[in-house]
C-alpha positions in Angstrom: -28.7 -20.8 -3.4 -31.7 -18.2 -4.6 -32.4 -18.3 -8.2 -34.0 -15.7 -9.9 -37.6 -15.3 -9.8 -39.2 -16.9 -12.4 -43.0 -17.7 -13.2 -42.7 -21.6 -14.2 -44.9 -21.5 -16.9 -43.1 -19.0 -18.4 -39.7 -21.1 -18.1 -41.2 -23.5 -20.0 -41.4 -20.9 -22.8 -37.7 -19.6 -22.5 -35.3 -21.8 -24.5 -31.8 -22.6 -23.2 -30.4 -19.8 -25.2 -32.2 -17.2 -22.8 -30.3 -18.5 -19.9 -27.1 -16.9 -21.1 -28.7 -13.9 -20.9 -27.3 -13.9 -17.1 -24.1 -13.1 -16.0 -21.4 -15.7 -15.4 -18.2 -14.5 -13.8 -15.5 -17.2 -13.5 -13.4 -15.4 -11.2 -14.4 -17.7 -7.6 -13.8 -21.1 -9.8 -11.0 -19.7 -11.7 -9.4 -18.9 -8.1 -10.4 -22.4 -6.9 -8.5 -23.9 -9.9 -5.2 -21.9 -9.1 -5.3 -22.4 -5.6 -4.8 -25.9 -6.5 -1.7 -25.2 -8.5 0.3 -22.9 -6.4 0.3 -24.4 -2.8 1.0 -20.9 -1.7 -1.5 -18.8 -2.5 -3.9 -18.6 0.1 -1.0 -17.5 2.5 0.1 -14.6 0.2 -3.7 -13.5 0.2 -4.1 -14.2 3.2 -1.2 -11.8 4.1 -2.4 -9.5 1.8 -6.1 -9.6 3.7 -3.9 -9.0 7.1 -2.4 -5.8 5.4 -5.8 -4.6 4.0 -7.2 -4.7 7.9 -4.1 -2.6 9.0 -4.6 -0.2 6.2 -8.1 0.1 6.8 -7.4 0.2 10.5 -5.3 3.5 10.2 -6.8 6.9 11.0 -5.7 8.3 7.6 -4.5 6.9 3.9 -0.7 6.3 3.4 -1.2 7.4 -0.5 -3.9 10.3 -1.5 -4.7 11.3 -4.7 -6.0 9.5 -7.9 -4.2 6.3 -8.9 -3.7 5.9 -12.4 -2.8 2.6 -14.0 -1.6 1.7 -17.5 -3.3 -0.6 -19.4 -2.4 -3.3 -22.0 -5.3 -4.8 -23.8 -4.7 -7.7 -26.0 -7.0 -9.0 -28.3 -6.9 -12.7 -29.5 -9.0 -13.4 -32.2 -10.3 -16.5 -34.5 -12.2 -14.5 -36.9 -12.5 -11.0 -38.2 -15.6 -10.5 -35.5 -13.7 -11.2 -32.8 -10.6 -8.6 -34.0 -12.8 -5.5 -32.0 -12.1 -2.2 -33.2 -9.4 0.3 -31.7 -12.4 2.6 -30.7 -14.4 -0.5 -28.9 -11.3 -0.1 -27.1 -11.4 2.8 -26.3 -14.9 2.7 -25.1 -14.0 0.4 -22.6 -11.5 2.5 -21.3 -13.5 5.6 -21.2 -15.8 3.1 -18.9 -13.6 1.7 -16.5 -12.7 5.9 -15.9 -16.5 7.1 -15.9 -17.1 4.0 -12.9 -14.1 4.4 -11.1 -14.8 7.9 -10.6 -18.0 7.9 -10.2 -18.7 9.8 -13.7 -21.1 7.7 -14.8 -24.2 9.1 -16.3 -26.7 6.8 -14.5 -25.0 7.5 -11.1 -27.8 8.2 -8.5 -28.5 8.9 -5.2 -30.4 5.3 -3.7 -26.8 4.6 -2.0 -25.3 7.2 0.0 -22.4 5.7 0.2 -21.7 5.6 -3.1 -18.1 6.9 -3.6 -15.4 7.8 -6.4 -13.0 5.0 -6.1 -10.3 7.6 -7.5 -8.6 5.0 -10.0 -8.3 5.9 -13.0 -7.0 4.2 -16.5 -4.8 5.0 -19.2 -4.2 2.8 -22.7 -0.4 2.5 -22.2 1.8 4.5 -24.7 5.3 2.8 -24.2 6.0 -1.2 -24.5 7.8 -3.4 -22.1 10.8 -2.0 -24.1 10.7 1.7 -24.1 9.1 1.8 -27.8 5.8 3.8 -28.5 2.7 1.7 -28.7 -1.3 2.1 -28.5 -1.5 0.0 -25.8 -3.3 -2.6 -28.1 -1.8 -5.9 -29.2 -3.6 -8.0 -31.8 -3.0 -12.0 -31.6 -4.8 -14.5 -34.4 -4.6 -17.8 -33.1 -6.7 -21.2 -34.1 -8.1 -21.9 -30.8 -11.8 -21.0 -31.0 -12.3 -20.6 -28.0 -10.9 -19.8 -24.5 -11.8 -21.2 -21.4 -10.3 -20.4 -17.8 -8.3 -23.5 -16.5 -4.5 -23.4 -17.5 -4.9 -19.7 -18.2 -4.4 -20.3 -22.2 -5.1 -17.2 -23.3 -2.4 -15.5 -21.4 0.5 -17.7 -23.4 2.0 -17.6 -26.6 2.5 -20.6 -26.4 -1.2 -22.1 -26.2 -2.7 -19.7 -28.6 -2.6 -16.2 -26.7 -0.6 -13.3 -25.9 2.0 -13.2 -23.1 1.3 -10.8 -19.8 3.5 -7.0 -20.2 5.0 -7.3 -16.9 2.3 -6.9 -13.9 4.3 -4.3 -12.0 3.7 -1.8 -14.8 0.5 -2.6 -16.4 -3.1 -4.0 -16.1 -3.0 -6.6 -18.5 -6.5 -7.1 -20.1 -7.1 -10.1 -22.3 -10.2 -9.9 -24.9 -10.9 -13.0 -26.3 -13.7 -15.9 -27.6 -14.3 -17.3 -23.7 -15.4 -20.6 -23.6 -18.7 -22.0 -21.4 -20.6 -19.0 -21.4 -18.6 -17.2 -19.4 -18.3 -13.1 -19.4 -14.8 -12.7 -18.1 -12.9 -13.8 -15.2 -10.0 -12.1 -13.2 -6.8 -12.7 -11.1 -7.3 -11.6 -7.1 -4.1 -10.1 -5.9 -1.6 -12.5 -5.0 -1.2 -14.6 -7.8 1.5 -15.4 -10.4 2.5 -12.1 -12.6 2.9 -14.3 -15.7 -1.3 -14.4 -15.3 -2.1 -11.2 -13.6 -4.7 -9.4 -15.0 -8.5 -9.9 -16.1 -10.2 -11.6 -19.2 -13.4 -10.4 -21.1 -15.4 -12.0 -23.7 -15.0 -9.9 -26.8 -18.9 -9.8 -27.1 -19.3 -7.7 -23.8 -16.1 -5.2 -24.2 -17.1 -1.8 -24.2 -20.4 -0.2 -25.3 -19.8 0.0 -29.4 -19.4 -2.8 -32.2 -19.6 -6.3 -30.8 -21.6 -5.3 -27.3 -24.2 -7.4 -26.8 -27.3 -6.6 -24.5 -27.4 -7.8 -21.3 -23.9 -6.7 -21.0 -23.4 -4.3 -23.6 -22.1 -0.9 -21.0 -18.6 -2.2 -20.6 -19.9 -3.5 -16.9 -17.8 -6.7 -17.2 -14.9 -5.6 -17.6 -15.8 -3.1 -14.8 -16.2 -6.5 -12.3 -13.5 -8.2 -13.4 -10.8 -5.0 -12.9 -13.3 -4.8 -9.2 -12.1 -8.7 -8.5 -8.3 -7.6 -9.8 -8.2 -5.1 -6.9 -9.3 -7.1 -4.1 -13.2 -6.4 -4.3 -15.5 -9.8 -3.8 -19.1 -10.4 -4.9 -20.8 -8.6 -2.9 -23.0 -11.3 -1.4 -20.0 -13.2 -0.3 -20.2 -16.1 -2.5 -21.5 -17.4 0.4 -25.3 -17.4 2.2 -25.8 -14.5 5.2 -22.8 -15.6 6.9 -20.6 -14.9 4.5 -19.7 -11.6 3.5 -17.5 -9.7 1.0 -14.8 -7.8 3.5 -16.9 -4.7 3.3 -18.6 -2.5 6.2 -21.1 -0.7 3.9 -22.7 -2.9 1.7 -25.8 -4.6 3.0 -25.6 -8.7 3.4 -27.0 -11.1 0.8 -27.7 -14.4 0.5 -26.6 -15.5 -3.4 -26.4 -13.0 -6.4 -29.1 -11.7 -8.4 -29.9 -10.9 -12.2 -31.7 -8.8 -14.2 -32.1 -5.9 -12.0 -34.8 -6.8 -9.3 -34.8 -3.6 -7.1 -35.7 -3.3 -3.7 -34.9 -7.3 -3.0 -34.4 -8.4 0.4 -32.4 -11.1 1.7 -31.0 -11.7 5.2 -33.1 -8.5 6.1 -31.8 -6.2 4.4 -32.6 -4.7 0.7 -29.9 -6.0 -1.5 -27.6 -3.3 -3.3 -28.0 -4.7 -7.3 -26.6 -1.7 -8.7 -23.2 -2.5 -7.4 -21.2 -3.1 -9.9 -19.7 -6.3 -8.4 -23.3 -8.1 -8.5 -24.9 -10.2 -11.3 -27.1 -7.7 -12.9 -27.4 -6.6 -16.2 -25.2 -3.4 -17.2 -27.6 -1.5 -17.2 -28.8 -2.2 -13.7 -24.9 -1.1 -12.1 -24.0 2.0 -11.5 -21.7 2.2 -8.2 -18.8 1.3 -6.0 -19.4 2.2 -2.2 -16.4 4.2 0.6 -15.8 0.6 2.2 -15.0 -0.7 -1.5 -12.7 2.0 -2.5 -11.3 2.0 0.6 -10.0 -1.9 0.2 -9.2 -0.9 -3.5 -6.7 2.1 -2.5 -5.3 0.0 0.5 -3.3 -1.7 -2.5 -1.6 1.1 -3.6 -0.2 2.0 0.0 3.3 1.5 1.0 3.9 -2.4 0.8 0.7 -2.9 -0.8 0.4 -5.6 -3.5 -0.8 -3.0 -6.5 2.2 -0.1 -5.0 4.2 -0.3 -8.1 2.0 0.7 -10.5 2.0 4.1 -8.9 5.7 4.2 -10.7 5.0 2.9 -13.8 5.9 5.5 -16.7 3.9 3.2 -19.3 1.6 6.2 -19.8 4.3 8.7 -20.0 4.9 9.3 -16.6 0.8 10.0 -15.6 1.9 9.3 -11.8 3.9 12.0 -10.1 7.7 11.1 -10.5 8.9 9.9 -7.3 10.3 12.6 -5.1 11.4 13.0 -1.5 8.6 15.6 -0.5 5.8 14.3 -2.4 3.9 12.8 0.5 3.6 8.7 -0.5 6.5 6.0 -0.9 7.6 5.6 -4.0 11.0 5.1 -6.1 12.8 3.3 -4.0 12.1 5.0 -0.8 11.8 3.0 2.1 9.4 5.0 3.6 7.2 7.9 3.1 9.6 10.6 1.5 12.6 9.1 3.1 15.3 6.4 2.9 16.5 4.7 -0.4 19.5 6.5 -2.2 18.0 9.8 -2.9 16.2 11.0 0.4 17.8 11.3 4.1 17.5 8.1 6.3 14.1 7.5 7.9 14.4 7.8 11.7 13.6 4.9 13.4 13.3 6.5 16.7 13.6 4.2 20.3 13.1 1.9 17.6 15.2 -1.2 16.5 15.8 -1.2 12.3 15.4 -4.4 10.9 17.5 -4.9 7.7 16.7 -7.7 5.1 18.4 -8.3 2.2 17.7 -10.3 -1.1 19.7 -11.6 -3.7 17.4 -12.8 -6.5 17.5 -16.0 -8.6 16.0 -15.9 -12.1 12.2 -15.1 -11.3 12.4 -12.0 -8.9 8.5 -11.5 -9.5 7.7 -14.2 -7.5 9.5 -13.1 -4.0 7.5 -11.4 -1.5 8.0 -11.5 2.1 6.2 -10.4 5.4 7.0 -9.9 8.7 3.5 -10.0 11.5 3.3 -9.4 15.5 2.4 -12.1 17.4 -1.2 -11.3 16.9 -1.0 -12.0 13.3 -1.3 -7.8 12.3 1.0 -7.2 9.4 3.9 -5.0 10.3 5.5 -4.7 7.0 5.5 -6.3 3.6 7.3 -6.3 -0.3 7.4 -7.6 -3.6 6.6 -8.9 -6.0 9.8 -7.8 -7.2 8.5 -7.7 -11.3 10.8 -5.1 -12.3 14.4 -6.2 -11.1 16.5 -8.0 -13.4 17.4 -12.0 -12.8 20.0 -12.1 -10.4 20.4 -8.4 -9.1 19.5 -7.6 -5.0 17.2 -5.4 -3.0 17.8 -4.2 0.5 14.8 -3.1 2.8 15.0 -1.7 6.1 11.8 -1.8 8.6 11.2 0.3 11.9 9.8 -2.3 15.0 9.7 -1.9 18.6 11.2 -3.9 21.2 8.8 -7.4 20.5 8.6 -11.0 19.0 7.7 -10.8 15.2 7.6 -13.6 12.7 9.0 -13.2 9.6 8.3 -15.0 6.1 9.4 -14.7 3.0 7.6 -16.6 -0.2 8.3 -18.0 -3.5 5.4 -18.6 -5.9 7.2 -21.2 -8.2 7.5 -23.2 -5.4 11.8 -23.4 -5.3 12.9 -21.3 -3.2 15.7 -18.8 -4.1 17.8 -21.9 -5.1 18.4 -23.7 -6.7 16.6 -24.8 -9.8 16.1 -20.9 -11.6 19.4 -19.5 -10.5 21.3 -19.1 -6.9 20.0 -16.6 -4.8 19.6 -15.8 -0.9 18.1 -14.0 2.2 19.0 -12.4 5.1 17.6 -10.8 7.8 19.6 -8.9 10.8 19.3 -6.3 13.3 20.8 -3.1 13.5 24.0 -4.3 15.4 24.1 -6.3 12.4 23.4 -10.0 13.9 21.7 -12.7 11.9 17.8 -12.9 12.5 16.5 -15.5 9.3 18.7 -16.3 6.0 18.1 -19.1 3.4 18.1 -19.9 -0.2 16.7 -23.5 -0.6 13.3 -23.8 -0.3 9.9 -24.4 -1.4 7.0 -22.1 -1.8 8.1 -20.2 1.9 10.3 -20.1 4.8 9.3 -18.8 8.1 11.2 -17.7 11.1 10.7 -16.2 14.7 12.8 -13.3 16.2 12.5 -11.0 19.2 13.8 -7.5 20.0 15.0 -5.4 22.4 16.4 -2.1 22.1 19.5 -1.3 24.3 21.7 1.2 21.9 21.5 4.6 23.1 21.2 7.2 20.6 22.4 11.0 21.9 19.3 12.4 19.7 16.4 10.3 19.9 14.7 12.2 22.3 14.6 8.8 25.6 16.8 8.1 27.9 18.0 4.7 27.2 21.6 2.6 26.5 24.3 4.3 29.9 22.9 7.4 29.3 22.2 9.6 33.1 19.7 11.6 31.5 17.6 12.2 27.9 20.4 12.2 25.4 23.0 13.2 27.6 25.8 11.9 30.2 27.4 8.8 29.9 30.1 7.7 28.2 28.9 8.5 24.8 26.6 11.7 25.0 27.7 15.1 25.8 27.4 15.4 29.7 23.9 16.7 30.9 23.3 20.0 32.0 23.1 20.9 35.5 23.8 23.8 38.2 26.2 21.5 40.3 28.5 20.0 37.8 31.9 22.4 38.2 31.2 23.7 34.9 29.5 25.8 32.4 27.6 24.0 30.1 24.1 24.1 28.2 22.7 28.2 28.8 24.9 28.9 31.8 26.6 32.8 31.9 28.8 31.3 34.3 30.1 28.3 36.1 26.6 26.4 37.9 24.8 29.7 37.3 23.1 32.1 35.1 20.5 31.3 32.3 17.0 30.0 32.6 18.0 27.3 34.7 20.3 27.9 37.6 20.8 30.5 40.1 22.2 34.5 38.9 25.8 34.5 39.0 27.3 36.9 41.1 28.8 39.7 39.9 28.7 43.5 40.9 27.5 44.7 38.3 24.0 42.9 37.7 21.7 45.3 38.9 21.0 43.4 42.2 22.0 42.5 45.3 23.2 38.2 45.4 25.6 36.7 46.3 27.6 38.6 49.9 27.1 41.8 49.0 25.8 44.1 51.8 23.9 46.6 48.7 23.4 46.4 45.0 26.6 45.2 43.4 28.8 46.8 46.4 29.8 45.3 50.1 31.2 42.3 51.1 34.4 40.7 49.8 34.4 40.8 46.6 32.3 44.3 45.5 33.8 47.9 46.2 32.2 48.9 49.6 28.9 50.6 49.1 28.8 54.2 49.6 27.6 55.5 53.1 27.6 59.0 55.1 28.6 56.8 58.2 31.0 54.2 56.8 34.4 56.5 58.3 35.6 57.1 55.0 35.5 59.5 52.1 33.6 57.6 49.2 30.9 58.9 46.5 30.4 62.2 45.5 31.1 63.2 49.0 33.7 66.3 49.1 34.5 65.0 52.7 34.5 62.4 55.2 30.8 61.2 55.5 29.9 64.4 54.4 29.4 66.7 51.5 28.1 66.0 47.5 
């Protein structure tokens, strides 16, 4: 680990209080802690890292645009000091935005890839119930202070405020944090009962109780970084290790204060990001390779999707619509499927249908289904905003393959039987059974192949009994040809005429086909064409062969 560099006579002149002049963010141990507590964890991160990589991996984003996301900020306080103002509020907020979007008045230009993130925030404006609200709650409690383990803060029952449901809101807990510690946060993946991000109420915002260091409202700024997927930037880790993003340099351990121009593993360290250990005043940017791991949340099947629907800011996102570009409502996919917008076509495809009835806690079901090389194909839930006991059907486009398919509970029981009696299934579009359950722990996994052999008279192959590309057979209207007896597709006659075949016959086309000795005349089937030597009297002639 590199400390900070320090002449040592002049640590021996620095009492202990100095040293909490540097920033502690709880967020690593804090995930340590629950990782121990919730066996399945690491494999919904995991699968959440596998959907990043995918995201990342596609040529362009599923969802463009800003994101905004509601906020609920709850303050827990001991003492009148601790009850922060409705403006220090407010301050905060106005931070997270000027960040986010790159806004922020000591932006520069040492980074070029320094990027607006486009999140933004919004200090929610209707409850959990429907009913107005600042966005503000206000908790006294008796505990003096908060620290990270057990979450305490985020219960009522231990002294705090419970979480406004995850799917609709950031939660953001202020409180008295206990150990020294700045603030912590939730990665993606967790329980929604804890989701969200905790700050010290002595480094919220830039007004009232700020204090220098970490008086800009960079803590929070971290914190909501960690809540959507972003690492410290050295990796937590020495020059091995690194943070899941391209553009920002390596680094061996983090640094404080705001030593510029620092290099470790051979490379100048970036310590204005704001997911560093600098002082406030030393931050000032999030790169494209961050914003782009942020925004791969907010994709279709991404962990952070729902927010996109939330109306807790009265309605700030677009209201779902079937020509709006993204997934949302409940669209299956991009504009399409669900009950409002037309099927989505699952061409030479195979559609892969699972269906959930939920017990008692539907915000702890997700699911995932990967290829054999571990790539995630397709993800959902949490399910936060369904009711106890109701269902959800999702339907998924794959191609002829082997996939494996797992669905997760974060209590750890399954879809029954403990909370209520719910189920799975999983089947293929000829309706037979791929996966189902209902009793089991923290997941259930399950191995299924494809093949595609239905024939579809519109999906633009030639597949199922078909004798051409969506035609012939016994189910598809016969394909078009110039030998087949009849007139079909552009014919203008039986096997002729049209683009395709050969000029019908006739004698009056303009030409001379089929037997006829001259244009439309001769042979068996025209009037004789007219000649001075044919032994007749024909034409205009006013005799035999002669005249006219």
């Amino acid at each position: 680990m590199r400390f900070t560099k320090i002449v040592f006579s002049l640590l021996l002149l620095i009492n202990t209080s100095a040293f909490a002049q540097q920033r502690n963010c709880g967020t690593m141990e804090h995930l340590e802690y629950l990782e121990s507590q919730d066996p399945g964890l690491l494999d919904r991160m995991n699968a959440i890292e596998r959907f990043t990589e995918r995201a990342l991996a596609a040529p362009n984003r599923a969802v463009t645009g800003v994101a905004t996301i509601p906020v609920a900020v709850h303050v827990v306080f001991n003492n009148s000091t601790e009850n922060i103002s409705d403006a220090q509020v407010l301050s905060q907020i106005n931070i997270l935005n000027e960040d986010f979007r790159r806004m922020n008045a000591d932006a520069d230009n040492t980074w070029p890839q320094a990027a607006d993130s486009e999140v933004e925030f919004c200090l929610a404006t209707v409850d959990p119930n429907g009913n107005p609200t600042t966005g503000i709650t206000r908790t006294p409690t008796s505990v003096n202070s908060f620290g990270s383990s057990g979450n305490p803060v985020k219960f009522a029952s231990s002294g705090g405020h419970n979480a406004w449901p995850a799917s609709d809101y950031l939660n953001i807990w202020v409180c008295d944090l206990a150990g020294g510690l700045l603030g912590y946060a939730q990665f993606p993946g967790g329980n929604a009962a804890t989701d969200g991000i905790v700050v010290d109420y002595a480094y919220f915002g830039n007004i009232g109780t700020a204090t220098p260091p970490f008086h800009l409202g960079r803590t929070a700024t971290h914190e909501v970084g960690h809540w959507l997927n972003l690492r410290h930037i050295w990796g937590d880790g020495p020059c091995g290790v690194d943070d899941f993003v391209a553009d920002t340099p390596l680094s061996d351990a983090s640094n404080f204060g705001c030593p510029a121009n620092h290099v470790s593993c051979g490379s100048v360290d970036m310590v204005q990001n704001y997911m560093d250990y600098t002082d406030d005043a030393c931050m000032n940017l999030f790169t494209q390779g961050q914003k782009s791991r942020m925004q791969a949340l907010f994709g279709p099947g991404g962990f952070r999707e729902s927010l996109l629907n939330s109306t807790a800011c009265g309605n700030t996102n677009p209201q779902p619509s079937c020509n709006d570009g993204i997934q949302n409502g409940n669209e299956t996919g991009v504009d399409c499927g669900g009950t409002d917008c037309q099927p989505c076509p699952c061409s030479g495809e195979n559609i892969v249908t699972l269906h959930i009835n939920f017990d008692n806690n539907p915000g702890q079901t997700t699911w995932q289904i990967l290829d054999n090389g571990g790539g995630m194909l397709a993800a959902g839930g949490p399910y936060s905003n369904y009711s106890p006991g109701s269902s959800v059907t999702e339907e998924t486009c794959l191609p002829d393959g082997c996939y494996d398919f797992t669905i997760f509970d974060s209590g750890n029981n399954g879809l029954c039987c403990f909370f209520g009696f719910g189920s799975f299934s999983l089947t293929d579009d000829n309706g037979n059974s791929l996966a189902s359950g209902s009793r089991f722990g923290s997941s259930l996994s399950a191995n299924f192949c494809l093949t595609n052999n239905t024939a579809s008279c519109n999906d633009g192959i030639q597949n199922g009994n078909e004798t051409g590309v969506d035609c012939g057979g016994p189910d598809c209207a016969p394909c078009i040809s110039c030998n087949d007896g009849i007139q079909n597709g552009n014919e203008t006659g039986v096997d002729c005429g049209g683009p395709d075949c050969a000029p019908c016959i006739s004698c009056n086309d303009g030409i001379q086909n089929g037997n006829e000795t001259g244009v439309d005349c001769g042979g068996p089937d025209c009037a004789p064409c007219i000649s001075c030597n044919d032994g007749i009297q024909n034409g205009n002639e006013t005799g035999v062969d002669c005249g006219g």
